[in-house]
ZADO-1210 file (C-alpha; in nm, 4 decimals, padded with zeros to 6 digits):
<atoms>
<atom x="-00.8784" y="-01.4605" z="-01.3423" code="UNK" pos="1"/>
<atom x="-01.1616" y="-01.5067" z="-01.0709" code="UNK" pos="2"/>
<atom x="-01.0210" y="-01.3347" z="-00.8109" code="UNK" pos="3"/>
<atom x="-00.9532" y="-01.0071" z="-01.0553" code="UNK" pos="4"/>
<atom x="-01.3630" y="-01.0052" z="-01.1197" code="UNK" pos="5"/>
<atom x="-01.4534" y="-00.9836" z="-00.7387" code="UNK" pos="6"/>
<atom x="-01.3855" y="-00.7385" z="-00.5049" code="UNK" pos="7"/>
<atom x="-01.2474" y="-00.8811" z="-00.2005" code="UNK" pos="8"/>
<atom x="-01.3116" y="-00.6578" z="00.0845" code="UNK" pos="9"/>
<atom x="-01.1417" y="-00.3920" z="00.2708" code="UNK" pos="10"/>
<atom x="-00.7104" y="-00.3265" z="00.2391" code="UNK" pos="11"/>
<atom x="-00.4707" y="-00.0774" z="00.4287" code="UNK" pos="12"/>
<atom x="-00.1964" y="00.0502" z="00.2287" code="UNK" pos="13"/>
<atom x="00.0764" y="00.1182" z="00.4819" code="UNK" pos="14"/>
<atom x="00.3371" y="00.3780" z="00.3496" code="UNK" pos="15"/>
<atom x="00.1414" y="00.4832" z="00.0489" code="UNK" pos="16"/>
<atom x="00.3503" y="00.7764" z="-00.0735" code="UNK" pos="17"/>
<atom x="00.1794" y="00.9350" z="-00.3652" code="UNK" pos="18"/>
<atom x="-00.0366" y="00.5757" z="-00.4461" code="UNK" pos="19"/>
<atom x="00.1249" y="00.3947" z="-00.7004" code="UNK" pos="20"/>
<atom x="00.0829" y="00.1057" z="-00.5532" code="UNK" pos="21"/>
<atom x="-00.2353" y="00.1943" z="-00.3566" code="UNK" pos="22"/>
<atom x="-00.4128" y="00.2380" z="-00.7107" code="UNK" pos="23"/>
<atom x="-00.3129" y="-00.1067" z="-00.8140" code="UNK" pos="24"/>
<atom x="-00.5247" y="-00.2260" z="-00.5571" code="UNK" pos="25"/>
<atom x="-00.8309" y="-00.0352" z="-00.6064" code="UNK" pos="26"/>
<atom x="-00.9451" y="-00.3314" z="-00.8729" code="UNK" pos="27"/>
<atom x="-00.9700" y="-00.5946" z="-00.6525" code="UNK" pos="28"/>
<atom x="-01.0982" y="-00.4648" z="-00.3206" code="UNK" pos="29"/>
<atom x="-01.4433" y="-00.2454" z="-00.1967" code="UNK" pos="30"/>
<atom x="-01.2431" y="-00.0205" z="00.0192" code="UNK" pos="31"/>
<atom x="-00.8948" y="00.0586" z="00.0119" code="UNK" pos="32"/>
<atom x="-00.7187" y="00.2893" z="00.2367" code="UNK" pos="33"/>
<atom x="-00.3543" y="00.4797" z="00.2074" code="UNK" pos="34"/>
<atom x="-00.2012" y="00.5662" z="00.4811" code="UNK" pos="35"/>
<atom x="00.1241" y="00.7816" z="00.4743" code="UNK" pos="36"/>
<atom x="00.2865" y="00.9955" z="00.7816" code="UNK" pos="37"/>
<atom x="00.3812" y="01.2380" z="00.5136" code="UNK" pos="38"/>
<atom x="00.1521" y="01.5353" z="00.4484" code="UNK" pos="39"/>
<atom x="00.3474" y="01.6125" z="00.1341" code="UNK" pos="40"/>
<atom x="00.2750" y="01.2612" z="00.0172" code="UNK" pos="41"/>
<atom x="-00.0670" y="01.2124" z="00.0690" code="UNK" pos="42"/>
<atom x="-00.1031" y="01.5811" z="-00.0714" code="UNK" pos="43"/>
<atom x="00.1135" y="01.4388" z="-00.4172" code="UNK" pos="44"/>
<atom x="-00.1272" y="01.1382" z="-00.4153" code="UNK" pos="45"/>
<atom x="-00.4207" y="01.4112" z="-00.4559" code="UNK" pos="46"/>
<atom x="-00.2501" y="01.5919" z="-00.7214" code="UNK" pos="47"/>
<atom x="-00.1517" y="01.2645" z="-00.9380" code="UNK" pos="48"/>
<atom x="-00.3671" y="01.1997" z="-01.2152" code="UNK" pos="49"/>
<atom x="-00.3530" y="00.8408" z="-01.3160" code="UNK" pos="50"/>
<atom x="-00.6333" y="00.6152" z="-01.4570" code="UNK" pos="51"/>
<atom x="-00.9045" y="00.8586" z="-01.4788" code="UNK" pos="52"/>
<atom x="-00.8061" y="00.9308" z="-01.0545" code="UNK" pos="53"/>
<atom x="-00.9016" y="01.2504" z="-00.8893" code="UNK" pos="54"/>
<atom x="-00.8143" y="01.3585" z="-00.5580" code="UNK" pos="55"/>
<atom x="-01.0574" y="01.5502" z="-00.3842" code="UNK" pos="56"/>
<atom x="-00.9916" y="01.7031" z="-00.0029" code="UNK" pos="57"/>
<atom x="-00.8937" y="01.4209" z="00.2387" code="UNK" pos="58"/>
<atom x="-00.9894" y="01.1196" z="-00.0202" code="UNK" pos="59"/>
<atom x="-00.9776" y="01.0634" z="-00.3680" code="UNK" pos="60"/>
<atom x="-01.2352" y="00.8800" z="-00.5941" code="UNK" pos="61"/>
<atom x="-01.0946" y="00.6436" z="-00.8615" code="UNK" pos="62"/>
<atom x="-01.3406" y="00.5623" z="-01.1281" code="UNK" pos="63"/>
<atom x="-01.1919" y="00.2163" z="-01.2288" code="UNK" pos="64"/>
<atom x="-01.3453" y="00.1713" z="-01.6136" code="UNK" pos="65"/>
<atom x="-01.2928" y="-00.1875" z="-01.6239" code="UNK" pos="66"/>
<atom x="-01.5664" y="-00.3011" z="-01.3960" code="UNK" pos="67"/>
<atom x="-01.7770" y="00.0024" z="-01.4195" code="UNK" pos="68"/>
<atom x="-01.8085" y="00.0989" z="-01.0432" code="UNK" pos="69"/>
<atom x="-01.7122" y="00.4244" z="-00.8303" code="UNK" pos="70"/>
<atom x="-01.4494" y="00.2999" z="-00.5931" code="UNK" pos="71"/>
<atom x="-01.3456" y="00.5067" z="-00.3014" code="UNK" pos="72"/>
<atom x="-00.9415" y="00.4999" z="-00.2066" code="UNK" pos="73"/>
<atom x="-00.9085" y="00.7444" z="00.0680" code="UNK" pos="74"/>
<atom x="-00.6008" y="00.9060" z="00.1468" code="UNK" pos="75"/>
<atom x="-00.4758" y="00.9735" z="00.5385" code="UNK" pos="76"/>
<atom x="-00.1808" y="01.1383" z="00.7158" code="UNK" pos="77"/>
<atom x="-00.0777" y="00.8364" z="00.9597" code="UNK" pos="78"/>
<atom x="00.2292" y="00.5581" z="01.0345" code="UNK" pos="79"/>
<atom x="00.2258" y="00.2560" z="01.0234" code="UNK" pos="80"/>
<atom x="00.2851" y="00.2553" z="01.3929" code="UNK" pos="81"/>
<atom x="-00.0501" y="00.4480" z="01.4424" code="UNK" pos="82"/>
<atom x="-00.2896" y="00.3489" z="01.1665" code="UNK" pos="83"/>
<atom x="-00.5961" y="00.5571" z="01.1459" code="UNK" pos="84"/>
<atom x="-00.8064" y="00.2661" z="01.0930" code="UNK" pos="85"/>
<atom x="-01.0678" y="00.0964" z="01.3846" code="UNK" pos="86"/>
<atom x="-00.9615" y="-00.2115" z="01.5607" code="UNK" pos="87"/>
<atom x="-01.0698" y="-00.5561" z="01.3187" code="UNK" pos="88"/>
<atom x="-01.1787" y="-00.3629" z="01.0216" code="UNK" pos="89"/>
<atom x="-00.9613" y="-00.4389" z="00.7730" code="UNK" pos="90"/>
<atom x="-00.9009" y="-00.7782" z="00.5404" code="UNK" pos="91"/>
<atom x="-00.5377" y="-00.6886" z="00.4190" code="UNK" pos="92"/>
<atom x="-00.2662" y="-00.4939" z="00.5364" code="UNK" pos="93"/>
<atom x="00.0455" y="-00.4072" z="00.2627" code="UNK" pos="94"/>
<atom x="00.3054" y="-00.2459" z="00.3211" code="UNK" pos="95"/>
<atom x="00.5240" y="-00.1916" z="-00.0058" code="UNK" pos="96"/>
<atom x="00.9031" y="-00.0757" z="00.0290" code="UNK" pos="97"/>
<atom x="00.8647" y="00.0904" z="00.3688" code="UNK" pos="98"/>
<atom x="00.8833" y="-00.1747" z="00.6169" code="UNK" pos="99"/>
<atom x="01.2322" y="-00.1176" z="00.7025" code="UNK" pos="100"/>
<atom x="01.1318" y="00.2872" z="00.7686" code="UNK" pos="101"/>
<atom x="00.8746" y="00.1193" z="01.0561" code="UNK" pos="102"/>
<atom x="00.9505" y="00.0405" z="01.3886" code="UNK" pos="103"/>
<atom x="00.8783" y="-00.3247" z="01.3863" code="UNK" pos="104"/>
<atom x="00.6936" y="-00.4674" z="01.7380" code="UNK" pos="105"/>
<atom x="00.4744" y="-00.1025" z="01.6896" code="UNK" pos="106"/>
<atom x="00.4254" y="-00.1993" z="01.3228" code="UNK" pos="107"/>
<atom x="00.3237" y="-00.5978" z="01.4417" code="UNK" pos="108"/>
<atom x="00.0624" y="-00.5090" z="01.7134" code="UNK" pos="109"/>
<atom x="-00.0872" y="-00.2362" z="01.4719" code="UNK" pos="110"/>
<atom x="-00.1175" y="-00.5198" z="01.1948" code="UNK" pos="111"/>
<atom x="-00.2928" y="-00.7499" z="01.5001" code="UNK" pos="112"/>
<atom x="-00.5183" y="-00.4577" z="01.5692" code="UNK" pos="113"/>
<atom x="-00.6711" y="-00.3393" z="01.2551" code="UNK" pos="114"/>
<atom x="-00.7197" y="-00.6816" z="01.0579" code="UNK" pos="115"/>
<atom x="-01.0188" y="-00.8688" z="01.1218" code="UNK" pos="116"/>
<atom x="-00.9720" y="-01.2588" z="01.2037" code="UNK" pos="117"/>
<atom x="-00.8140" y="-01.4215" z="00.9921" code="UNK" pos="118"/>
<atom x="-00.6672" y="-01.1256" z="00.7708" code="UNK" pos="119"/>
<atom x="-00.3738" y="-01.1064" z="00.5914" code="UNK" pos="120"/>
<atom x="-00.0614" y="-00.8847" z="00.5692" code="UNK" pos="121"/>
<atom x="00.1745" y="-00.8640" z="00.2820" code="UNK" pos="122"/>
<atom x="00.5020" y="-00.7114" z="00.2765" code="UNK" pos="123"/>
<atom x="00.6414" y="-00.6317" z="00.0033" code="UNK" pos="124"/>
<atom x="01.0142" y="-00.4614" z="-00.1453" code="UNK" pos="125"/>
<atom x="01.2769" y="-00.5082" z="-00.4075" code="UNK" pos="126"/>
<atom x="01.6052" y="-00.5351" z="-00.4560" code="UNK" pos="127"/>
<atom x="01.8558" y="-00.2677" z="-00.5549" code="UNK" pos="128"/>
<atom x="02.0476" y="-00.4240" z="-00.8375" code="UNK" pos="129"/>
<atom x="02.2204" y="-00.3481" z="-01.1888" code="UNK" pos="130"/>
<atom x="02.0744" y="-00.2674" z="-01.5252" code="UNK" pos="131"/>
<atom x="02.1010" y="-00.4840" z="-01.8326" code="UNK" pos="132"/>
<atom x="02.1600" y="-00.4728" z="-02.1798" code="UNK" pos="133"/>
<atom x="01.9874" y="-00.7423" z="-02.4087" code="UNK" pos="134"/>
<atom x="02.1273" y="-01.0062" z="-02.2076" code="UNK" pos="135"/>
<atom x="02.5170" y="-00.9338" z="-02.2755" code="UNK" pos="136"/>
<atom x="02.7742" y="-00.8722" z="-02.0451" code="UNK" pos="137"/>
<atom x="02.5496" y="-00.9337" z="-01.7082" code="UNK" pos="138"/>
<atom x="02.8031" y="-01.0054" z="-01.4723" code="UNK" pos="139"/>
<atom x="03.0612" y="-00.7258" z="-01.5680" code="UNK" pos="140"/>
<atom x="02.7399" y="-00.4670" z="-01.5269" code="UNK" pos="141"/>
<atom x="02.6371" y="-00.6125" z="-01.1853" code="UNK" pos="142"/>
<atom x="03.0039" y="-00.6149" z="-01.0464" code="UNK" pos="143"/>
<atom x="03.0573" y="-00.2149" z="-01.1908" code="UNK" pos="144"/>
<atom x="02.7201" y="-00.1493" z="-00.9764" code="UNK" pos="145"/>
<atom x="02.8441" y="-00.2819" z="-00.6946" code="UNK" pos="146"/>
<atom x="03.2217" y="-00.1276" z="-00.7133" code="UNK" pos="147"/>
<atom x="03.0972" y="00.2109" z="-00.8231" code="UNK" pos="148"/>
<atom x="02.7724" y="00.2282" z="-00.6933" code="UNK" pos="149"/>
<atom x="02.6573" y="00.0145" z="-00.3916" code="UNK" pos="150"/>
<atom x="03.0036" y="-00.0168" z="-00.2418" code="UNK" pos="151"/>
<atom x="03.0200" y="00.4046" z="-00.2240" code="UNK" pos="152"/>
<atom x="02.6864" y="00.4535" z="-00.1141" code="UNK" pos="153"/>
<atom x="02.5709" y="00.2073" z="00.1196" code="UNK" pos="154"/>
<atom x="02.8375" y="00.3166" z="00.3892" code="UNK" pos="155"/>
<atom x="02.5916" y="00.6227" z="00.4209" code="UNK" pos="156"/>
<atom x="02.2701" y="00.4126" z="00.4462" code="UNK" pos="157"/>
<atom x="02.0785" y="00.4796" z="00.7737" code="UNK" pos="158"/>
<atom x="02.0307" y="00.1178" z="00.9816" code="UNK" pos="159"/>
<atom x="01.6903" y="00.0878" z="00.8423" code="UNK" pos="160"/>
<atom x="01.8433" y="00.0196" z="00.4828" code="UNK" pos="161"/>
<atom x="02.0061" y="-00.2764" z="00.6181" code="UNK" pos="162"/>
<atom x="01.6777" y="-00.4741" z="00.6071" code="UNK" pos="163"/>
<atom x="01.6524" y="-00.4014" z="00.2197" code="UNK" pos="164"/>
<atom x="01.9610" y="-00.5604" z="00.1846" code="UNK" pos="165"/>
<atom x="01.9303" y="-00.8261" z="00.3869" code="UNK" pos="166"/>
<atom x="01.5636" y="-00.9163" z="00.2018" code="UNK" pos="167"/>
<atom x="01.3933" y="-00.8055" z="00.5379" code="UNK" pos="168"/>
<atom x="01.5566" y="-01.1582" z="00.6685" code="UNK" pos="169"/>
<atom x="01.5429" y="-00.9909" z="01.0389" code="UNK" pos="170"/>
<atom x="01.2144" y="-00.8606" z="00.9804" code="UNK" pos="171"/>
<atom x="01.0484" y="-00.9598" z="01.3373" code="UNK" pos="172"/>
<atom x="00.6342" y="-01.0062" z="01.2968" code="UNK" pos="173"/>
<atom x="00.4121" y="-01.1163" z="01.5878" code="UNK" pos="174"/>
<atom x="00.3043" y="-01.4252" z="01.3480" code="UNK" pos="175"/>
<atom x="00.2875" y="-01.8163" z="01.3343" code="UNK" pos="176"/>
<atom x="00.3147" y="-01.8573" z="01.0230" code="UNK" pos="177"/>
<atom x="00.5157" y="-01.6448" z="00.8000" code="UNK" pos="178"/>
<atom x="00.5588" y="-01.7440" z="00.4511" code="UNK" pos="179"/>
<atom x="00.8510" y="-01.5898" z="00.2042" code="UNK" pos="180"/>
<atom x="00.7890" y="-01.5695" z="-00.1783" code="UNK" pos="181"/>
<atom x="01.0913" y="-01.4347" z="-00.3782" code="UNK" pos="182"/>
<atom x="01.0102" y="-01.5512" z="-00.7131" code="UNK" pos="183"/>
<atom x="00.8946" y="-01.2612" z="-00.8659" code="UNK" pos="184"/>
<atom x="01.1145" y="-01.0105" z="-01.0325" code="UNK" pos="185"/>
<atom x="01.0134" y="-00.6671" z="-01.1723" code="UNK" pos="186"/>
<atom x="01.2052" y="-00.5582" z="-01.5304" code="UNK" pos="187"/>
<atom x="01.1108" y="-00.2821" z="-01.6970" code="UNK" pos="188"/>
<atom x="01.2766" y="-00.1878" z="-02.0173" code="UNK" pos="189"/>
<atom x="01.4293" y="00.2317" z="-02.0646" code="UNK" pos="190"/>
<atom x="01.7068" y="00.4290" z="-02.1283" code="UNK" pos="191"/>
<atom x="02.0036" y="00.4323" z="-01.9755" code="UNK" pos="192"/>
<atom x="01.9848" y="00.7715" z="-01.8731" code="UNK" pos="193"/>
<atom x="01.6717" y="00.6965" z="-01.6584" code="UNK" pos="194"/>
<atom x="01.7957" y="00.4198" z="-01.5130" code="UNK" pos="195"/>
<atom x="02.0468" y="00.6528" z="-01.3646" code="UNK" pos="196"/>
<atom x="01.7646" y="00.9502" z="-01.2972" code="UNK" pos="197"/>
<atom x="01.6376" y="00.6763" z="-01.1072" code="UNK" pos="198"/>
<atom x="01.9782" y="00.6016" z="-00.9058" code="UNK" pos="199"/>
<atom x="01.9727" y="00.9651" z="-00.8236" code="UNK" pos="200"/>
<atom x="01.6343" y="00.9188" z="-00.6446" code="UNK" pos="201"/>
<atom x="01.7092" y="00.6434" z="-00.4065" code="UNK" pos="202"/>
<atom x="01.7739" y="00.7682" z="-00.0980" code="UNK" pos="203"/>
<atom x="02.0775" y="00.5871" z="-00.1327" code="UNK" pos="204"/>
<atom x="02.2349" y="00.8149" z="-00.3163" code="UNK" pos="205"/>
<atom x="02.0877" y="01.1430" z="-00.1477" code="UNK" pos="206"/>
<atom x="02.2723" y="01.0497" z="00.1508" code="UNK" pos="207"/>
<atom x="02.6005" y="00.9932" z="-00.0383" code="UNK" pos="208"/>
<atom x="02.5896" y="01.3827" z="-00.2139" code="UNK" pos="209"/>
<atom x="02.4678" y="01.5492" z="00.0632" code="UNK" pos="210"/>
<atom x="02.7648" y="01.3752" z="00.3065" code="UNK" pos="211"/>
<atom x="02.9870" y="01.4610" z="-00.0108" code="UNK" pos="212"/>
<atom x="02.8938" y="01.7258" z="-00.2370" code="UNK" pos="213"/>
<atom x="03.2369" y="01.7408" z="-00.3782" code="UNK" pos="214"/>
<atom x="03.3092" y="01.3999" z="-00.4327" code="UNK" pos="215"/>
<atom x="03.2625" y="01.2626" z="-00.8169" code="UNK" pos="216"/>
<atom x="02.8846" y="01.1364" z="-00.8750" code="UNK" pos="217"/>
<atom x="02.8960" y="00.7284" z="-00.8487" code="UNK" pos="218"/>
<atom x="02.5907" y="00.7871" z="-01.0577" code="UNK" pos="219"/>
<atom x="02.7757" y="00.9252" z="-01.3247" code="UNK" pos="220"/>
<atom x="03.0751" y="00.7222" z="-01.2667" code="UNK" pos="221"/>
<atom x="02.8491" y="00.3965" z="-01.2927" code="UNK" pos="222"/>
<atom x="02.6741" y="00.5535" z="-01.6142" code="UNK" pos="223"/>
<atom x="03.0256" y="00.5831" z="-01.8077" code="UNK" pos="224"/>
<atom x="03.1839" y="00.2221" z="-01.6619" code="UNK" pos="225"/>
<atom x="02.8652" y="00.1162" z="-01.8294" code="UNK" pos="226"/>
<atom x="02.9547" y="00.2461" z="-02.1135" code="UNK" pos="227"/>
<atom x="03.2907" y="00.1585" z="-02.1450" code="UNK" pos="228"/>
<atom x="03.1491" y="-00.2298" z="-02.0804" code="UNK" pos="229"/>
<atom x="02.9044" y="-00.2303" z="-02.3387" code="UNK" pos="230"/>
<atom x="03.1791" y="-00.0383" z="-02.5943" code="UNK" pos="231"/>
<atom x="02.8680" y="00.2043" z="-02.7665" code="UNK" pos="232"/>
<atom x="02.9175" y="00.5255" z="-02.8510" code="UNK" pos="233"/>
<atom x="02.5331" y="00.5651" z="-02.8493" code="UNK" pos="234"/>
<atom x="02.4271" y="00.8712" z="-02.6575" code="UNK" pos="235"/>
<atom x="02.2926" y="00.7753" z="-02.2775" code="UNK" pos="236"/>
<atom x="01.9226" y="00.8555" z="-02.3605" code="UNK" pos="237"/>
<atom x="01.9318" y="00.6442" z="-02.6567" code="UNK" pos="238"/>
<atom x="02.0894" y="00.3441" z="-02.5467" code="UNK" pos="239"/>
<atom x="01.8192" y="00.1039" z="-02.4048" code="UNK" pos="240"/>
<atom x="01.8455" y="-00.1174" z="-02.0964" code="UNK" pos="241"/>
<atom x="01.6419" y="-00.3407" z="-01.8789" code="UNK" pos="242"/>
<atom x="01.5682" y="-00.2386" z="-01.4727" code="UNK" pos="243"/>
<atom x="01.5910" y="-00.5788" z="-01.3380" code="UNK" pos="244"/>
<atom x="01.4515" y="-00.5933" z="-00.9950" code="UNK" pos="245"/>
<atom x="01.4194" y="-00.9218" z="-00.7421" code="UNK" pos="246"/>
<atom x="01.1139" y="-00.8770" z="-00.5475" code="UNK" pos="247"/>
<atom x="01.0870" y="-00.9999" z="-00.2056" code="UNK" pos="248"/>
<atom x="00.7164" y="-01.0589" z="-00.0810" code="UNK" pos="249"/>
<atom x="00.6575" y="-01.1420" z="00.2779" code="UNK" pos="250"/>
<atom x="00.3147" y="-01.3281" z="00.3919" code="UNK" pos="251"/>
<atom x="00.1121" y="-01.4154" z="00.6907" code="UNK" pos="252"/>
<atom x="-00.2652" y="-01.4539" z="00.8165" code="UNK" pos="253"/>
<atom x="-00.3686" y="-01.3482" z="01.1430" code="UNK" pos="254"/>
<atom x="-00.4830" y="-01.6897" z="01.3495" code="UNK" pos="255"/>
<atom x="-00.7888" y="-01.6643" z="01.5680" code="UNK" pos="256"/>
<atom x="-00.7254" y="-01.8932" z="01.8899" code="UNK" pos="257"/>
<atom x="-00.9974" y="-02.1563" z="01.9368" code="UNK" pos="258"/>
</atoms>
């Protein structure tokens, strides 16, 4: 597509973590920036060796193959309330799944700040929802999740989670004109026994263990009333399901009075 063969400016990466999604950008713009307040992030984001990347001191260079050019993603301790960026120097701002960690009027006159007139912002996250299993039994899987998963674990979520759940509805950006897109939807095909690695990872259900180390695991619990629904004896790491993710994407252009 045209706008995948030129590069189309500068972007800020709010809430990189180690730069999964930062990377993904590096192919499209001349400058990209991460920005993380984690030091043990940013310093994970040097280490990570993905797509020919490597991670030198404060930046890393990514050599992206495809269009045969040295691109420069540099990596910086910051918030999104404090971006280490100057003031109009940026043509996107993204944020993707940490919006609801940000304190939101800091997070709006930051955005105002560091884009340059008529920049964009896009916020992006996903929701938390069941596995599948080549098509079959959808709505018993996604019920289980929610009995035995969400409905034990989200009593422990801090108030910032509430905005994930709610599809950043109350989201509050100094903006005209906000657009919504939730059309897209992320699936990505595994075995059950990573979906449920990945359960353990959400922060989700960190909070539920450490409130209640002694209580069963609603991982676990989830990965056997899976079981039982699908009725396979297969073992968990060879049983293969879909991640099936509804992406929320948030969009607006900063307006230059006349």
């Amino acid at each position: 597509m045209f706008y995948s063969k030129i590069p189309l400016g500068s972007v800020v990466d709010v809430g990189c973590g180690s730069g999964q999604f930062t990377r993904s950008l590096a192919k499209h713009f001349d400058d990209v920036i991460g920005v993380d307040i984690s030091e043990a992030q940013i310093s994970s984001a040097r280490r990570l060796q993905h797509l020919n990347t490597t991670y030198v001191n404060a930046f890393y260079k990514a050599l992206i193959a495809k269009i045969k050019r040295l691109k420069l993603i540099f990596s910086r301790v910051g918030s999104g309330e404090a971006i280490p960026v100057p003031a109009e120097s940026t043509a996107l701002v993204t944020c993707a799944t940490a919006a609801h960690y940000l304190d939101p009027n800091k997070f709006g006159s930051e955005i105002q700040r560091v884009l340059k007139p008529n920049g964009c912002v896009a916020i992006v996250c996903y929701e938390l929802v069941s596995c599948r299993y080549n098509g079959e039994k959808v709505e018993e899987l996604e019920q289980a999740f929610e009995e035995v998963f969400m409905d034990k674990t989200t009593p422990y979520m801090d108030s910032f989670y509430h905005l994930v759940r709610t599809k950043y509805a109350d989201l509050e950006l100094p903006f005209e004109n906000i657009e919504r897109d939730d059309s897209y939807t992320i699936e990505k095909d595994m075995m059950l026994s990573d979906f449920i690695g990945f359960l353990k990872s959400t922060a989700l259900y960190q909070l539920f263990i450490n409130a209640n180390p002694t209580k069963p695991d609603p991982a676990i619990q989830f990965q056997q009333r899976a079981r039982e629904i699908l009725d396979v004896i297969t073992p968990v790491h060879l049983l293969p399901v879909t991640m099936h993710f509804p992406v929320f994407l948030i969009l607006a252009r900063k307006t230059v009075s006349k």
